[in-house]
C-alpha positions as CSV (number, residue, x, y, z in Angstrom):
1,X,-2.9,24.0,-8.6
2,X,-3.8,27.0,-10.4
3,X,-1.4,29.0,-12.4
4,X,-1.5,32.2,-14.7
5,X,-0.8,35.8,-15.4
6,X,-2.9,36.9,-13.4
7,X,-2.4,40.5,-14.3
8,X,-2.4,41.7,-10.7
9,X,0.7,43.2,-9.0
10,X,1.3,41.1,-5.4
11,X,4.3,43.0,-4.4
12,X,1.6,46.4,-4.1
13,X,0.4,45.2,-1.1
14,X,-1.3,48.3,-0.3
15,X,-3.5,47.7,-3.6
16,X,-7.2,47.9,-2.2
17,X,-7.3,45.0,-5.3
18,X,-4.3,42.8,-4.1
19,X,-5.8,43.1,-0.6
20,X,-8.9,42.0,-1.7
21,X,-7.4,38.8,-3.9
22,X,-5.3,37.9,-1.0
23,X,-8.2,38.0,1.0
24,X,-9.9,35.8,-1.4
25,X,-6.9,33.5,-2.1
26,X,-7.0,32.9,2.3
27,X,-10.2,32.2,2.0
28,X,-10.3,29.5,-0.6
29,X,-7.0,27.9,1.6
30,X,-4.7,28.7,-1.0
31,X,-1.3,29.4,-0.8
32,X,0.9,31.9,-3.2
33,X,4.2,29.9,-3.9
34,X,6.0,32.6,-6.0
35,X,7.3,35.8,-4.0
36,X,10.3,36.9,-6.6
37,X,8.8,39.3,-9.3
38,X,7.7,36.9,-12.5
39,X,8.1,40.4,-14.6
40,X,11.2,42.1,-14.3
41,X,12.1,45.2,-16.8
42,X,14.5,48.1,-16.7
43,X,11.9,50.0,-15.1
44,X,9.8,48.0,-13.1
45,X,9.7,44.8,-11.1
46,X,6.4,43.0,-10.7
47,X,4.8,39.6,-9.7
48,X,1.6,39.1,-11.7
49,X,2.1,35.6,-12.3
50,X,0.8,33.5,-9.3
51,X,1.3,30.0,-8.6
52,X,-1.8,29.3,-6.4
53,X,-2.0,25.8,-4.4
54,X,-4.3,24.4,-1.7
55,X,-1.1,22.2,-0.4
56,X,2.0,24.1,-0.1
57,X,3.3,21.4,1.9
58,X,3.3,18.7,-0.8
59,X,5.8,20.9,-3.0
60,X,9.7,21.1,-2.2
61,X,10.8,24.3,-4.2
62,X,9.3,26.7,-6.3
63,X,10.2,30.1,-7.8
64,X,11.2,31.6,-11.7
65,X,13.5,31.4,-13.9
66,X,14.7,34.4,-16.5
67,X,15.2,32.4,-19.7
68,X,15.3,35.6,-22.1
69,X,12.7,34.2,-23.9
70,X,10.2,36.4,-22.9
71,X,9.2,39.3,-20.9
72,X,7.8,36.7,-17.9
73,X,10.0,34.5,-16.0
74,X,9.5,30.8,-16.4
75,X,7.3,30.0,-12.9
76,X,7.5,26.4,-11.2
77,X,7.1,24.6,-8.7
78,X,8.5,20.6,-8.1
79,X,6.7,18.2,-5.3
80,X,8.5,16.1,-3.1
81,X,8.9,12.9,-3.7
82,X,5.6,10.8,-3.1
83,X,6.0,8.2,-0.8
84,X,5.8,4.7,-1.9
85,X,2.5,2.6,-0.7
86,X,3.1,-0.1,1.6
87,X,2.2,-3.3,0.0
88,X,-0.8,-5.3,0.4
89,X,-0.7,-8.8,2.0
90,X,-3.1,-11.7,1.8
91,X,-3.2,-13.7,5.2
92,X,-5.5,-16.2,6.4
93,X,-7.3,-15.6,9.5
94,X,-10.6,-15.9,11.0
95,X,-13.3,-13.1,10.5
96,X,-15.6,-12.4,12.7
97,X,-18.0,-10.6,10.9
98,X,-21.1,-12.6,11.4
99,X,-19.9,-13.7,15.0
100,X,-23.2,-14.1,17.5
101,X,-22.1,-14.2,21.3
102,X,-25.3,-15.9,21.8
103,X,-25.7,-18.2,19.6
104,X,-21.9,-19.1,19.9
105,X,-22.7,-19.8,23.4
106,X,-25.8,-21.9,23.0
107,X,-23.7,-24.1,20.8
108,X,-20.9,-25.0,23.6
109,X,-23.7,-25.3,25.8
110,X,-24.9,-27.9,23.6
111,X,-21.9,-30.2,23.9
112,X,-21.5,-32.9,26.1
113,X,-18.1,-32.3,28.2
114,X,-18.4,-34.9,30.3
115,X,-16.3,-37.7,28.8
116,X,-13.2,-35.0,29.1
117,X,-13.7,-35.1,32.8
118,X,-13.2,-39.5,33.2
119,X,-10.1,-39.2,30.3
120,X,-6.2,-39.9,32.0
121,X,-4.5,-39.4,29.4
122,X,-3.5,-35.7,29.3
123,X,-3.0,-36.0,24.7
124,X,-6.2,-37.6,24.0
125,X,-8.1,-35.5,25.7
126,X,-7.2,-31.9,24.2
127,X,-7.1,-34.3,20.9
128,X,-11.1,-34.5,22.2
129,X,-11.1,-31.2,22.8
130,X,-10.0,-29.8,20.0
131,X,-12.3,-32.1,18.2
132,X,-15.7,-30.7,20.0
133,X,-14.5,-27.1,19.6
134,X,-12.6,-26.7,16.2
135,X,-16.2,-27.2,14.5
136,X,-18.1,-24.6,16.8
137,X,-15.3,-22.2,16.1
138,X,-15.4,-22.9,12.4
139,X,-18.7,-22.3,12.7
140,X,-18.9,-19.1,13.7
141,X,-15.4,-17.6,12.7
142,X,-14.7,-19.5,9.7
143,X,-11.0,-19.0,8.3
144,X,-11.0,-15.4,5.6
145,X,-8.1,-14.4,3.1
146,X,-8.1,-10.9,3.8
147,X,-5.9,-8.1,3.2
148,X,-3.7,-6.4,5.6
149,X,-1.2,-3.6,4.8
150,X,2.2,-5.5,5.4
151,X,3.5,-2.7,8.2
152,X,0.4,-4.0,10.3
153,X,2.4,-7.7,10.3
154,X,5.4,-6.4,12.1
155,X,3.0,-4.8,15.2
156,X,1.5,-7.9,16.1
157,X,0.5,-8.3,19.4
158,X,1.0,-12.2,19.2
159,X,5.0,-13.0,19.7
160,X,7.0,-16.2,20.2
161,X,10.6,-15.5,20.6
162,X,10.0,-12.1,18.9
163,X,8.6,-13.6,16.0
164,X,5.2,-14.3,15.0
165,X,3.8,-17.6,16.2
166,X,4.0,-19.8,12.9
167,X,1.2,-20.7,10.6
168,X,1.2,-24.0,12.5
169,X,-0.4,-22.6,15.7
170,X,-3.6,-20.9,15.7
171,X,-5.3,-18.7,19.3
172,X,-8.9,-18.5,19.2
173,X,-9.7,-15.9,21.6
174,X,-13.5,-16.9,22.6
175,X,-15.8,-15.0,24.8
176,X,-18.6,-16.0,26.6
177,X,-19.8,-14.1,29.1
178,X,-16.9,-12.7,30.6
179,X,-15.0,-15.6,30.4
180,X,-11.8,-15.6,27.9
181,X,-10.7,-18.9,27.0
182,X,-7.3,-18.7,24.9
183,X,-6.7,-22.2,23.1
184,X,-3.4,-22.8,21.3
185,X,-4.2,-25.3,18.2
186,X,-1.8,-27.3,16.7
């Protein structure tokens, strides 16, 4: 914001000088807010005090006031009201920052599946499951506290009854060439 007597007479807009400053102030994407003459006398009305801003969209009135005080009017300009930031959340989650397809693949390669295969009973084996897995995953998305802008909580993709699935349940989302594998663990 830039503000002043600027000594220069906007409403003579046929002033090769007040063309020129205009020019100028358009230029530098500025915007005059005061259009009322700042100088007003028996004789003459004149706007020589500017108000010059590079975001007239940020401000919610502007314009002068005759106090008597002087032979200026009192020029100003009030912003709107700032919006509040949305708060900042910690959650826990896993980060896959140094995630490596390959070498995340090589490692469930490496483990031996086949006792899953002879198991009948339906708990203990996703108990084994999650067992062989849950250290591979760790491994190479490891839990994080980061921080999320709280809006970004309510547009989760990941719904239960229209509420987020609880702490309690995790979905590792693991791809391996092509093939998604979603896991719920408990």
């Amino acid at each position: 914001m830039v503000f002043g007597d600027f000594n220069l007479d906007l409403l003579k807009t046929r002033d090769p000088g007040v063309r020129l400053y205009k020019e100028f102030i358009k230029w530098m994407n500025l915007s005059q807010l005061i259009q009322s003459p700042t100088r007003v006398s028996p004789t003459t009305s004149i706007l020589i005090d500017h108000v010059l801003v590079n975001r007239e969209h940020i401000f919610a009135t502007s314009g002068c006031l005759d106090l008597g005080l002087s032979d200026h009017s009192l020029m100003y300009a009030s912003r709107k009201k700032r919006k509040m930031p949305r708060p900042v959340v910690k959650i826990r989650a896993r980060s896959y920052r140094s995630y490596d397809r390959t070498s995340f693949y090589l490692d469930l390669c490496a483990i031996d599946w086949s006792d899953l295969y002879v198991m009948r009973d339906v708990n203990q084996a996703l108990t084994e499951l999650r067992n062989k897995l849950l250290p591979i995953v760790n491994k190479h998305a490891p839990y994080a506290i980061m921080m999320v802008l709280s809006q970004l909580l309510t547009r989760c993709w990941i719904r239960s009854s229209n509420a987020m699935i609880s702490n309690a349940h995790q979905i590792i989302v693991c791809l391996t060439f092509g093939m998604l594998i979603y896991y719920i663990l408990k």
